[in-house]
PyMOL Python script that loads the backbone (N, CA, C, O; Angstrom):
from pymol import cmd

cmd.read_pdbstr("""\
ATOM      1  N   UNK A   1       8.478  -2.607  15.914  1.00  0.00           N
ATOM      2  CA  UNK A   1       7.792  -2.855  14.659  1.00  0.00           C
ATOM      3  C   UNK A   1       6.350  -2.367  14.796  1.00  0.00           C
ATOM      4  O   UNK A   1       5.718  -2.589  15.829  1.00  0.00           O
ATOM      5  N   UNK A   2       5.781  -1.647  13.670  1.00  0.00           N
ATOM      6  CA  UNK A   2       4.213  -1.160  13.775  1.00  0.00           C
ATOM      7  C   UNK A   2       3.967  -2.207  12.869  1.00  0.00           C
ATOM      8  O   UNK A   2       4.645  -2.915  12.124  1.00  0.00           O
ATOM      9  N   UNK A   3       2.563  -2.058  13.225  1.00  0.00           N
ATOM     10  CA  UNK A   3       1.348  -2.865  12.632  1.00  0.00           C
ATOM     11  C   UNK A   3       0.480  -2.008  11.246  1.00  0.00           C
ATOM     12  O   UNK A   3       0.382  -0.823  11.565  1.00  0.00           O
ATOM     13  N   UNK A   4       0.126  -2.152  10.464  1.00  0.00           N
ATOM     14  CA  UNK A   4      -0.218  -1.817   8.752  1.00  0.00           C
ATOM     15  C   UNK A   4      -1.279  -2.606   8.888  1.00  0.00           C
ATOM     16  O   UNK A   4      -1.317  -3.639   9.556  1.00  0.00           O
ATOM     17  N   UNK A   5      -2.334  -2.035   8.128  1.00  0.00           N
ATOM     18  CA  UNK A   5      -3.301  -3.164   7.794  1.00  0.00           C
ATOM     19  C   UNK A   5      -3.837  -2.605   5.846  1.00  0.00           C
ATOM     20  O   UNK A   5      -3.867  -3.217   4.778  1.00  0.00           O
ATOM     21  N   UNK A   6      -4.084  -1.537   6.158  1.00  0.00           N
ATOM     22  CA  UNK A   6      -4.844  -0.783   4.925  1.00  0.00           C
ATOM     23  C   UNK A   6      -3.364   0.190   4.131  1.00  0.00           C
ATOM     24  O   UNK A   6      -2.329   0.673   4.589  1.00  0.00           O
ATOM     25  N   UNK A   7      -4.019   0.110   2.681  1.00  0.00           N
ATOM     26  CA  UNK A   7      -2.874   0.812   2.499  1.00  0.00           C
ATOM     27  C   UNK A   7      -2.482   2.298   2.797  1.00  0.00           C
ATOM     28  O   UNK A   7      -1.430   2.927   2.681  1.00  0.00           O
ATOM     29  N   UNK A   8      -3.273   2.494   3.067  1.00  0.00           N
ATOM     30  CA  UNK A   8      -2.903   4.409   3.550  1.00  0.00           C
ATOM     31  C   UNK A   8      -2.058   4.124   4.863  1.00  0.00           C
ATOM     32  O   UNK A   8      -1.595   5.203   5.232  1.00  0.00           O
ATOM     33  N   UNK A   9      -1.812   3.467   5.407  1.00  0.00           N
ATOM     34  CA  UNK A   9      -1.474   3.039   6.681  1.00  0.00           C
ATOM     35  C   UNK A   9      -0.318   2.532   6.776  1.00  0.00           C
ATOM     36  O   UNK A   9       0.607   2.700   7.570  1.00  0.00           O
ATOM     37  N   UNK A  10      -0.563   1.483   5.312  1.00  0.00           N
ATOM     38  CA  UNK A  10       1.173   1.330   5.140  1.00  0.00           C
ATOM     39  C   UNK A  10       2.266   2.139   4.457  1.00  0.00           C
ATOM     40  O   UNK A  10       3.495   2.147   4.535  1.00  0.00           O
ATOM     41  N   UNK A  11       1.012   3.075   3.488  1.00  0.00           N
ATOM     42  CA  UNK A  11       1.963   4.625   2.971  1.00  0.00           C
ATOM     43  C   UNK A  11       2.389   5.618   4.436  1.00  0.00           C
ATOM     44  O   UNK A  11       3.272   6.461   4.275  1.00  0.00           O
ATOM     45  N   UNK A  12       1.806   5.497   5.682  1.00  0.00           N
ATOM     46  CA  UNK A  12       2.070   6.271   6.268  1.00  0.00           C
ATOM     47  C   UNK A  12       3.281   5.631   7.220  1.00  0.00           C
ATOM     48  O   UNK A  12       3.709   6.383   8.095  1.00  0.00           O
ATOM     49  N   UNK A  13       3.716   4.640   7.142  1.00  0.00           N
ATOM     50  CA  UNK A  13       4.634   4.164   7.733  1.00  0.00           C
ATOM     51  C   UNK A  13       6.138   4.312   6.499  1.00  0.00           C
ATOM     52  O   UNK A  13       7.304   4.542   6.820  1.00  0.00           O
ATOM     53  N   UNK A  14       5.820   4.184   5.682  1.00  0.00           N
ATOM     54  CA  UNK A  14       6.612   4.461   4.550  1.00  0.00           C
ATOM     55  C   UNK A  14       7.138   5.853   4.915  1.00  0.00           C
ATOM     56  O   UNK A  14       8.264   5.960   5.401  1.00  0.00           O
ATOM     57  N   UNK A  15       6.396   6.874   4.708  1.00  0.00           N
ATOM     58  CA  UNK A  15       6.678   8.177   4.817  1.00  0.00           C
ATOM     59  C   UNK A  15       7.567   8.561   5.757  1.00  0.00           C
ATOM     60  O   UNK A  15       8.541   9.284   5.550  1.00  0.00           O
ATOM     61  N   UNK A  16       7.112   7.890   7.207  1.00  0.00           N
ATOM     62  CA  UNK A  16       8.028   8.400   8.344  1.00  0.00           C
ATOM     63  C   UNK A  16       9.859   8.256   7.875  1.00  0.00           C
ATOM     64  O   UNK A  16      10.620   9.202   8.084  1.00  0.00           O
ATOM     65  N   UNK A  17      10.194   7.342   7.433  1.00  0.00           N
ATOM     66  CA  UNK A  17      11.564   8.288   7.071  1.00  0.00           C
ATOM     67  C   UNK A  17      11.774   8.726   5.665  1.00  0.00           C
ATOM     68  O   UNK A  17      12.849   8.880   5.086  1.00  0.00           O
ATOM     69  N   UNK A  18      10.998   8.839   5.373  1.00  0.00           N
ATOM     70  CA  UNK A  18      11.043  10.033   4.130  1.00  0.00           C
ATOM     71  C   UNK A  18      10.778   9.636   2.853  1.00  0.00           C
ATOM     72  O   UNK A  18      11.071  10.398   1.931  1.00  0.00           O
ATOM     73  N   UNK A  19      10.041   8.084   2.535  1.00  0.00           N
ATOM     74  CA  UNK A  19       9.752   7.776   1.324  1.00  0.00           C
ATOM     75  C   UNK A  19       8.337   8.347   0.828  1.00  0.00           C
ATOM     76  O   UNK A  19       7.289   8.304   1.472  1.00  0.00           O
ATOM     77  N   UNK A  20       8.560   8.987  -0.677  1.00  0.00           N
ATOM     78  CA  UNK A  20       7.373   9.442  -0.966  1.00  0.00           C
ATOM     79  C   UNK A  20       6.061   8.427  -1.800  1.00  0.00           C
ATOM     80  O   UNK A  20       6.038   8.104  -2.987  1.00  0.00           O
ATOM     81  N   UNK A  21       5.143   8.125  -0.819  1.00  0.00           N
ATOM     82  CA  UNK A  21       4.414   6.811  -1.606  1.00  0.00           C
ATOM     83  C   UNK A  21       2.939   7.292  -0.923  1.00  0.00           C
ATOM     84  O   UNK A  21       2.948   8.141  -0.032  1.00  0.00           O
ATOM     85  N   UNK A  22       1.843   6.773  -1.337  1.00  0.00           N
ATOM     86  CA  UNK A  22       0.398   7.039  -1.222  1.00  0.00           C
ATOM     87  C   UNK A  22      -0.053   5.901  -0.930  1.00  0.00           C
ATOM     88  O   UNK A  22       0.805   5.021  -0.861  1.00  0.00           O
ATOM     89  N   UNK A  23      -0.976   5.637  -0.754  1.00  0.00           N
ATOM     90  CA  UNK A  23      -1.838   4.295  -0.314  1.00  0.00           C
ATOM     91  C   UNK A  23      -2.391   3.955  -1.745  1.00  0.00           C
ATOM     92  O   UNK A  23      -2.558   2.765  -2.010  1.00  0.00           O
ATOM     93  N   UNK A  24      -2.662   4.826  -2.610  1.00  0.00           N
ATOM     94  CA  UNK A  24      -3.122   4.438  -4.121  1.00  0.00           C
ATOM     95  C   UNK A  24      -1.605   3.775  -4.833  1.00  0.00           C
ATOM     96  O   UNK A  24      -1.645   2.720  -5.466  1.00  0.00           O
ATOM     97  N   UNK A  25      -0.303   4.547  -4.631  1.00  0.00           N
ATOM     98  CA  UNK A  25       0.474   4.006  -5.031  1.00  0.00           C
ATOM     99  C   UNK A  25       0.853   2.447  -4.880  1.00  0.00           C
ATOM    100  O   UNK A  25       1.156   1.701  -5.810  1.00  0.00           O
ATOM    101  N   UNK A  26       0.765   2.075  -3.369  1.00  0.00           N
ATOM    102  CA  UNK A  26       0.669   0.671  -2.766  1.00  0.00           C
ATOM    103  C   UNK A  26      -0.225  -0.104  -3.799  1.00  0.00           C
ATOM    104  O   UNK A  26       0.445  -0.629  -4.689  1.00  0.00           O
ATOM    105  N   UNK A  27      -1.576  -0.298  -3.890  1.00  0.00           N
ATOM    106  CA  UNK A  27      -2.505  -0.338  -4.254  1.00  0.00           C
ATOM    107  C   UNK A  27      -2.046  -0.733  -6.208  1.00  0.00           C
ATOM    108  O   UNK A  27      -2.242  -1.686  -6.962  1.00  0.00           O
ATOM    109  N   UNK A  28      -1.546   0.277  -6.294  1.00  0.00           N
ATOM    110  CA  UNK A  28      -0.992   0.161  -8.104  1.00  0.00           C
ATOM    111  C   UNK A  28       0.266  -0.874  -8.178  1.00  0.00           C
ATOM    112  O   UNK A  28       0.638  -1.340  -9.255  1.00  0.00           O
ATOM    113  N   UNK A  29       0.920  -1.208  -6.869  1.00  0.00           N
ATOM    114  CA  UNK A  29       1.885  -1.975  -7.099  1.00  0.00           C
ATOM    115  C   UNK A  29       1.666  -3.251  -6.892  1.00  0.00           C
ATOM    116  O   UNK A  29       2.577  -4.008  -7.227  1.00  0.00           O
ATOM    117  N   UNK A  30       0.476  -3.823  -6.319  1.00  0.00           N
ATOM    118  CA  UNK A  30      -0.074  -4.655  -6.319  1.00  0.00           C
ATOM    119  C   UNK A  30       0.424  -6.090  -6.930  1.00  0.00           C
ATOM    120  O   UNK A  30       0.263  -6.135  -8.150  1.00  0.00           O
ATOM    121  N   UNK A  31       0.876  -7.025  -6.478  1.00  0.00           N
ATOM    122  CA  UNK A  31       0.739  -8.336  -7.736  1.00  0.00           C
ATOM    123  C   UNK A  31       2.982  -8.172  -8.338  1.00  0.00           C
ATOM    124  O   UNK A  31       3.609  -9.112  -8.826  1.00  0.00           O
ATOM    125  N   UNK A  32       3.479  -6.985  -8.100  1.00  0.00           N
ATOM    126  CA  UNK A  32       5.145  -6.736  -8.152  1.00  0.00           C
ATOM    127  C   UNK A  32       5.859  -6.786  -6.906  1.00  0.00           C
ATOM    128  O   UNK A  32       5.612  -6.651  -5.707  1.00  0.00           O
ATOM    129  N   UNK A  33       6.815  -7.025  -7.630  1.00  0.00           N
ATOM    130  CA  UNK A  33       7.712  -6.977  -6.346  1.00  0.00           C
ATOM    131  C   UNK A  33       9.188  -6.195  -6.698  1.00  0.00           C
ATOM    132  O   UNK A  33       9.605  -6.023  -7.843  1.00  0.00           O
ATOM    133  N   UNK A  34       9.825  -5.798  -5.558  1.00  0.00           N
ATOM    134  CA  UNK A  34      10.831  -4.896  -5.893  1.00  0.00           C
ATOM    135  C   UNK A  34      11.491  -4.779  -4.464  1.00  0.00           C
ATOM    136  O   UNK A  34      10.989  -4.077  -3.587  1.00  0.00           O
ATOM    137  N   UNK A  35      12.824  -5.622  -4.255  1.00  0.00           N
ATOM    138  CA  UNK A  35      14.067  -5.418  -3.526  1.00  0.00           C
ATOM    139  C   UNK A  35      13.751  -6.334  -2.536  1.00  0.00           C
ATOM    140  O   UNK A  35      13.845  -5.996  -1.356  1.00  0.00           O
ATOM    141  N   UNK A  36      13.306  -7.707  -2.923  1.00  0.00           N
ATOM    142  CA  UNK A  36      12.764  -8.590  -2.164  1.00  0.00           C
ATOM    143  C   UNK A  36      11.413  -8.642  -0.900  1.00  0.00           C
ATOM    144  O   UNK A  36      11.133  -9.357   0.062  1.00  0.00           O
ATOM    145  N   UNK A  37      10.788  -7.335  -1.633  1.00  0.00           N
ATOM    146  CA  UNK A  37       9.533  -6.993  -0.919  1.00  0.00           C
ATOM    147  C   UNK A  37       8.444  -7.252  -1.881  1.00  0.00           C
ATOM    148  O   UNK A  37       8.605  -6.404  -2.759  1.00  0.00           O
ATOM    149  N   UNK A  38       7.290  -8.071  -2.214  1.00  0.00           N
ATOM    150  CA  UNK A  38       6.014  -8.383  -2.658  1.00  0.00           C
ATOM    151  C   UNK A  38       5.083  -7.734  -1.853  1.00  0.00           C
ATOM    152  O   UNK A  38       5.074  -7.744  -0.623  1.00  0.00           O
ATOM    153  N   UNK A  39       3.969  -6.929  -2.909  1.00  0.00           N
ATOM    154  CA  UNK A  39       3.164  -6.329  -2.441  1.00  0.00           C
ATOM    155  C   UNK A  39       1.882  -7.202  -2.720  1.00  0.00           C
ATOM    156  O   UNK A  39       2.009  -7.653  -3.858  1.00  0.00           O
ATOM    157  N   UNK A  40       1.028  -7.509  -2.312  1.00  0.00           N
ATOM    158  CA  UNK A  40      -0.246  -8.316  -2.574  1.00  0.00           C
ATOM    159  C   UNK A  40      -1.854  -7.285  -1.879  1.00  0.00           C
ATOM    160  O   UNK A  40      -2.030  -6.591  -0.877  1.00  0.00           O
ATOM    161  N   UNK A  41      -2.440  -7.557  -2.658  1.00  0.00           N
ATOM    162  CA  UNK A  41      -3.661  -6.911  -2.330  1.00  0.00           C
ATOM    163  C   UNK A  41      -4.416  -7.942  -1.880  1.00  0.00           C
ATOM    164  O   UNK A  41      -4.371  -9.063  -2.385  1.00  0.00           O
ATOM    165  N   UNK A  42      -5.246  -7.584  -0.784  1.00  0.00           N
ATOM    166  CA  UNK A  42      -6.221  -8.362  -0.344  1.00  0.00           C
ATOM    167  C   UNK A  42      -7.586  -7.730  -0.989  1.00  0.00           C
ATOM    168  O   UNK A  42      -7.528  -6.503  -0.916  1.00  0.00           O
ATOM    169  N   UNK A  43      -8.865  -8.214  -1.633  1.00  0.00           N
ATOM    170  CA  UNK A  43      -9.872  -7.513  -2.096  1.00  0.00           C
ATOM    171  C   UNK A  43     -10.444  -7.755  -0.940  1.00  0.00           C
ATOM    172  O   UNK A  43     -10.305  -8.817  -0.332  1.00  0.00           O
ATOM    173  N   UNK A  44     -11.213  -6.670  -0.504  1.00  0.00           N
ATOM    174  CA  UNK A  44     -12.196  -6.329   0.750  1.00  0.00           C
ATOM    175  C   UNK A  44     -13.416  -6.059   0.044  1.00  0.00           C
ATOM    176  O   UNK A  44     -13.119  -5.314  -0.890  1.00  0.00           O
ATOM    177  N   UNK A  45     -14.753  -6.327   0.040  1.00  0.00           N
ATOM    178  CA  UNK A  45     -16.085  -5.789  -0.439  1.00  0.00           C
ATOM    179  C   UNK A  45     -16.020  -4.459   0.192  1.00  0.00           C
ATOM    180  O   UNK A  45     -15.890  -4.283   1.403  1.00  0.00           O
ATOM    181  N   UNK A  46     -16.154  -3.190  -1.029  1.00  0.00           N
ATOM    182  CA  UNK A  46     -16.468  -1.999  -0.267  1.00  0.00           C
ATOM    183  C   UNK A  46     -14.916  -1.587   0.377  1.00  0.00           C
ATOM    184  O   UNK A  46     -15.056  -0.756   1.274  1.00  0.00           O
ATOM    185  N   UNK A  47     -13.916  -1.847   0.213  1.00  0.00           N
ATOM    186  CA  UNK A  47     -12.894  -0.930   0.784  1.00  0.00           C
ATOM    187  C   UNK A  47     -12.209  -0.578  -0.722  1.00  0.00           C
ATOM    188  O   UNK A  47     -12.026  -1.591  -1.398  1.00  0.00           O
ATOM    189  N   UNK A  48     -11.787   0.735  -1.378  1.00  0.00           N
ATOM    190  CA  UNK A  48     -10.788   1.286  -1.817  1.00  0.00           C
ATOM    191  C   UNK A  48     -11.564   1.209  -3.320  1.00  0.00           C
ATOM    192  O   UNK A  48     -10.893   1.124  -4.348  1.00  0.00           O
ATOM    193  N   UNK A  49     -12.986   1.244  -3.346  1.00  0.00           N
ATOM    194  CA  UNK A  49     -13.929   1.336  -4.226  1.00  0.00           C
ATOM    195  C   UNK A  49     -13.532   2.109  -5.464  1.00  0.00           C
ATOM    196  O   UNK A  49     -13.208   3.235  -5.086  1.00  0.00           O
ATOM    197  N   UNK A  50     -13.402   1.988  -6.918  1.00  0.00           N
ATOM    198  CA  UNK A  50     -12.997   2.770  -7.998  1.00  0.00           C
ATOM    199  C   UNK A  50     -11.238   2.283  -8.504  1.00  0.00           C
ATOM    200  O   UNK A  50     -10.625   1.270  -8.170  1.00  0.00           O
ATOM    201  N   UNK A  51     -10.803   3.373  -9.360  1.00  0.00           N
ATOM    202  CA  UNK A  51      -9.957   3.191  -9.574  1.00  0.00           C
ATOM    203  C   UNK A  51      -8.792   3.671  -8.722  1.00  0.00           C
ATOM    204  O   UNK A  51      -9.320   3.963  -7.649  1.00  0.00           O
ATOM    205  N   UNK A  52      -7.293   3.943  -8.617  1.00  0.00           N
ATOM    206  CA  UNK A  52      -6.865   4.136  -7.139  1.00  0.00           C
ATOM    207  C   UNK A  52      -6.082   5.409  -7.768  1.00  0.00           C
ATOM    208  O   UNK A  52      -4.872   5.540  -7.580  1.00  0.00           O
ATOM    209  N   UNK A  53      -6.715   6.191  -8.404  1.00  0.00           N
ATOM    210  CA  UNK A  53      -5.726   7.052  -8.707  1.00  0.00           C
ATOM    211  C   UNK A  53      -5.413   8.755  -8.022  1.00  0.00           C
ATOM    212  O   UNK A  53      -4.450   9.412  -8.416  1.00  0.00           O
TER     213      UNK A  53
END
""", "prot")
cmd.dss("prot")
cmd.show_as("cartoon", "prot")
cmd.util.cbc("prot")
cmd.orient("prot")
């Protein structure tokens, strides 16, 4: 099992077998859930600044 902390990090664990997702995408899914996986955002001061697009 790897370790994720940020979302680009957890898009890049995604990717390795072949799902296509972004760290902004993570980020937009925020607060849903889908196939018994909940995504939750943590707000950080100063990380992922703007909109995530």
């Amino acid at each position: 099992m790897e370790d994720a902390i940020t979302a680009d990090e957890v898009a890049l664990l995604a990717q390795k077998p072949g799902h296509s997702v972004s760290g902004c995408d993570i980020l937009r899914f925020s607060g849903q859930s889908a196939d018994g996986v909940r995504v939750t955002r943590i707000d950080h001061p100063g990380e992922y600044p703007g909109p995530y697009d």
